[in-house]
KESENU-317901 format. One record per residue (C-alpha): residue number from 0; residue in three letters; x, y, z. Coordinates in steps of 0.25 Angstrom, whole numbers, plus 5000, padded with zeros to 4 digits. Example, Ala and Ser with C-alpha at 12.3 -4.5 7.8 and 13.67 -1.06 7.14 Angstrom:
<recs>
     n   res      x      y      z
     0   ala   5049   4982   5031
     1   ser   5055   4996   5029
</recs>
This chain:
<recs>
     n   res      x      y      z
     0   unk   5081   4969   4964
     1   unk   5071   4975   4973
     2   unk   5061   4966   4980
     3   unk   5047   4970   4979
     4   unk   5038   4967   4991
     5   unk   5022   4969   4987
     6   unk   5014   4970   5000
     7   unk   4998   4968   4998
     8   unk   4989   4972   5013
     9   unk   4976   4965   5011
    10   unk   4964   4965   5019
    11   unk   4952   4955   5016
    12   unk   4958   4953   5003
    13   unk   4954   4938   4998
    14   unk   4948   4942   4986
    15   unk   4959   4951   4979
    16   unk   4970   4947   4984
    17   unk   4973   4935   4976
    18   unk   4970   4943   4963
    19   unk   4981   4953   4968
    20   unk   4993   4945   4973
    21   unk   4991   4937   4960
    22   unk   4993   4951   4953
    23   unk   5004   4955   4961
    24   unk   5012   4941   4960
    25   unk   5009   4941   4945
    26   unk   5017   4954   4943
    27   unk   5029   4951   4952
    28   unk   5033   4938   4947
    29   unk   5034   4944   4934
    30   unk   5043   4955   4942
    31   unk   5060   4953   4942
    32   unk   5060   4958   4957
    33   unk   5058   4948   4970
    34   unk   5044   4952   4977
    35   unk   5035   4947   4989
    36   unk   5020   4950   4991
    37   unk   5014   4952   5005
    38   unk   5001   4953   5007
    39   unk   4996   4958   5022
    40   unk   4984   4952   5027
    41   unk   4978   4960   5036
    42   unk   4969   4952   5043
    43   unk   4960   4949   5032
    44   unk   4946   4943   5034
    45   unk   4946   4936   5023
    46   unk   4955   4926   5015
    47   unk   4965   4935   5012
    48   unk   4976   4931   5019
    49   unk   4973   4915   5015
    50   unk   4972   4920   5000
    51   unk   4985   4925   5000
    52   unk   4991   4913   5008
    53   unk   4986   4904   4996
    54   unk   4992   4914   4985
    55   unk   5006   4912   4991
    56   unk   5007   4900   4984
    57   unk   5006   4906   4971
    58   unk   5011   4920   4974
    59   unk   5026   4920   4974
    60   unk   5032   4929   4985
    61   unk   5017   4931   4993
    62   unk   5016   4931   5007
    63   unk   5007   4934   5015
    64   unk   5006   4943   5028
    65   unk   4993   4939   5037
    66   unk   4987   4946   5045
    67   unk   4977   4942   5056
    68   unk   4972   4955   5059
    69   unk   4968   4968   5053
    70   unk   4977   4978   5055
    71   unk   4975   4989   5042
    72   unk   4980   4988   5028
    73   unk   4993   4999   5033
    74   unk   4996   4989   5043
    75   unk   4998   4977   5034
    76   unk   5004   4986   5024
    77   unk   5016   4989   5034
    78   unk   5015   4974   5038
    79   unk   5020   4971   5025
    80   unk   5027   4982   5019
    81   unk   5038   4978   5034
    82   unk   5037   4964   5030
    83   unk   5040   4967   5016
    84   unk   5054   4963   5009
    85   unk   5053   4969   4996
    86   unk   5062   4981   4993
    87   unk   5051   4989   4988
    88   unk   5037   4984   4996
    89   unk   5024   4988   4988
    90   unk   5011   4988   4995
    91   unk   4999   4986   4988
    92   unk   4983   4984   4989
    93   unk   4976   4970   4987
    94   unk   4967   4974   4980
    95   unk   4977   4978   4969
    96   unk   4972   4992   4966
    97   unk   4987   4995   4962
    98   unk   4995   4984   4954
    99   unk   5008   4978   4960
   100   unk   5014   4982   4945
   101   unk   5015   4996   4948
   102   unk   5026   4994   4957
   103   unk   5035   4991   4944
   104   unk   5035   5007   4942
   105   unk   5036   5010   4958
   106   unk   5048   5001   4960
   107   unk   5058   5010   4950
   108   unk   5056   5021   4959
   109   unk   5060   5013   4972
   110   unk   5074   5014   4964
   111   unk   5073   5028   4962
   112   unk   5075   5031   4978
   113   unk   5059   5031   4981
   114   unk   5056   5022   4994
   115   unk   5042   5023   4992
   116   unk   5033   5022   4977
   117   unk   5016   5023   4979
   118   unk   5006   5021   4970
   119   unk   4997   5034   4968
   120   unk   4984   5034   4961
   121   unk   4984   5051   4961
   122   unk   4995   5054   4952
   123   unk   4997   5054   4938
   124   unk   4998   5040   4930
   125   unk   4989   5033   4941
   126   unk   4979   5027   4935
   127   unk   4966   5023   4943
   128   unk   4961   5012   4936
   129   unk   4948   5010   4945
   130   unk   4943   5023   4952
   131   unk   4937   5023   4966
   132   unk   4924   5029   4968
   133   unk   4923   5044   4968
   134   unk   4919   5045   4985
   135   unk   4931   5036   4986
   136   unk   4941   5044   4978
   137   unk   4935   5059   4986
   138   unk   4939   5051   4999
   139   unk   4952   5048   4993
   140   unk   4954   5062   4989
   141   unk   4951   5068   5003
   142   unk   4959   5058   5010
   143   unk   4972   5063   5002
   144   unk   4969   5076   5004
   145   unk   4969   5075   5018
   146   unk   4983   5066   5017
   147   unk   4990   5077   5011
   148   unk   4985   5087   5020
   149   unk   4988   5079   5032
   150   unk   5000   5068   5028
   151   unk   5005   5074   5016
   152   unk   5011   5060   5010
   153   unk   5017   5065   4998
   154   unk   5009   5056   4987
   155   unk   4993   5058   4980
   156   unk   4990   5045   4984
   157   unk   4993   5039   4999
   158   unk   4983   5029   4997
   159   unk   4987   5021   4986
   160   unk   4990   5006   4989
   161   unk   5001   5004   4983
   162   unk   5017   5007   4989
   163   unk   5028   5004   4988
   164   unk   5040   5006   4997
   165   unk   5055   5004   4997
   166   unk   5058   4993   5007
   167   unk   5065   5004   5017
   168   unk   5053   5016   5016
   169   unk   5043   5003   5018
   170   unk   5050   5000   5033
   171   unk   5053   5012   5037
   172   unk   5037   5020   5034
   173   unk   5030   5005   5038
   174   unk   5038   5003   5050
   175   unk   5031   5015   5052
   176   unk   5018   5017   5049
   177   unk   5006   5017   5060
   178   unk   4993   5018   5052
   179   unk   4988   5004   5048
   180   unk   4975   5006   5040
   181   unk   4968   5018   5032
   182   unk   4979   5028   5030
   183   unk   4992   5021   5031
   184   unk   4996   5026   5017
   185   unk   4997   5038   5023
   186   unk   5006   5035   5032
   187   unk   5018   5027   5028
   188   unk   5018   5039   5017
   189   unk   5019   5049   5027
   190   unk   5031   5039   5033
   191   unk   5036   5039   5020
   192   unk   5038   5054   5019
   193   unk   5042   5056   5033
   194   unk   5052   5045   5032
   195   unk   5056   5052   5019
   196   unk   5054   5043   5009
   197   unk   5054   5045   4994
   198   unk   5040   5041   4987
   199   unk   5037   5041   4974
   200   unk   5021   5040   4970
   201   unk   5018   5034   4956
   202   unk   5005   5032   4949
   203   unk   4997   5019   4949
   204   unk   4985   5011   4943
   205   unk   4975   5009   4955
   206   unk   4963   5002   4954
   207   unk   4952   5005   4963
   208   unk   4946   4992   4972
   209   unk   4930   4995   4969
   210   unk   4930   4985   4983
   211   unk   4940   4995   4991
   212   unk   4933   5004   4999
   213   unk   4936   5014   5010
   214   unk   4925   5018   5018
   215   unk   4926   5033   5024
   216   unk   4928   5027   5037
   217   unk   4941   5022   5031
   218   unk   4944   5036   5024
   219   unk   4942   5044   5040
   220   unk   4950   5032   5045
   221   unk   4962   5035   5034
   222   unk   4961   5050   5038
   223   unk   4962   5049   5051
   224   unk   4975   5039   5050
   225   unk   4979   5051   5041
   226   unk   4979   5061   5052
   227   unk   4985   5050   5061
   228   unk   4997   5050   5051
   229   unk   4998   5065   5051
   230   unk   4997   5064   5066
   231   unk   5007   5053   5067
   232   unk   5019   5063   5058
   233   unk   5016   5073   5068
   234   unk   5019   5067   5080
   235   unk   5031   5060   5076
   236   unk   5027   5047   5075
   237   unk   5032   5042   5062
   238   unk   5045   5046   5067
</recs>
């Protein structure tokens, strides 16, 4: 039976982050499979990392990867999707705008010869239970637009927090990934299609953080780390 690793990046996380390991570890201990939850700390401010500490008591199968500095949520991510163990290794937000139970239907296609199963709130059967705002959602808009003209990924929705990956896809496109914070999405699905790997995009139920916000700083950043990518596949460098 395949082992599922769950890993969970937070940033200044101390008062969601309780509430969503609690979730998570509700619904695998009533799983058949054997699982591990890791959640990166990357180099929170707050209490984060001290939170999660106390919850390994109670959370079966919890650990907890700290670190001191900031580094960017795609750092962490590839922190510990590489120090995963699971056969399949899920990655998730803290502030579970996804539920861990959607992997129940992305794990079926991990048998089916797919090395790769993303959530995606663009295609039919998604539901989005709470919607961003409208100048949020236009920004949204544009910067897929400007993906598929530039890094043609092969998805609706790069951005999506919730992928999961076959233990062999996860080290060999994290092993290789170079962007750290706004677009790294981005990248390890252009790895993943240079690379050759099969994805399969499934719809999910998403729930907008009314206390997530990126700022259009943030959105230049991300395009600009898009045009790095494209720049990157050019050159070679993923080779």
């Amino acid at each position: 039976m395949q082992k599922l690793s769950v890993i969970i990046p937070a940033y200044n996380e101390e008062l969601r982050i309780e509430k969503t390991l609690l979730a998570v570890s509700d619904f695998l201990q009533k799983q058949t499979f054997p699982y591990e939850i890791l959640v990166v700390n990357d180099g929170s401010k707050d209490a984060t990392s001290s939170v999660v500490q106390k919850l390994t008591a109670k959370v079966p199968n919890l650990k907890l990867i700290d670190n001191k500095l900031n580094h960017g949520k795609g750092w962490v991510t590839k922190q510990g999707m590489l120090e995963a163990t699971g056969d399949v290794r899920v990655f998730m937000d803290a502030d579970n705008s996804t539920k861990v139970y959607e992997i129940i239907k992305f794990l079926p296609f991990f048998d089916q010869g797919y090395d790769i199963v993303i959530g995606s709130r663009r295609i039919q059967g998604s539901n989005i239970a709470v919607k961003q705002s409208p100048f949020r959602d236009f920004l949204g808009g544009v910067f897929r637009f400007i993906v598929h003209t530039l890094v043609p990924v092969g998805v609706t929705d790069s951005q999506c927090g919730f992928k999961a990956f076959s233990a062999k896809s996860s080290q060999a496109i994290f092993s290789k990934q170079t962007i750290y914070r706004w677009a790294f999405d981005v990248e390890i699905l252009a790895l993943a299609r240079k690379q050759g790997f099969k994805i399969k995009e499934l719809p999910i139920t998403w729930v907008n953080d009314s206390e997530s916000h990126v700022k259009l700083g943030g959105m230049i950043s991300m395009l600009l780390e898009v045009v790095e990518v494209r720049l990157n596949l050019w050159s070679g460098k993923y080779k």
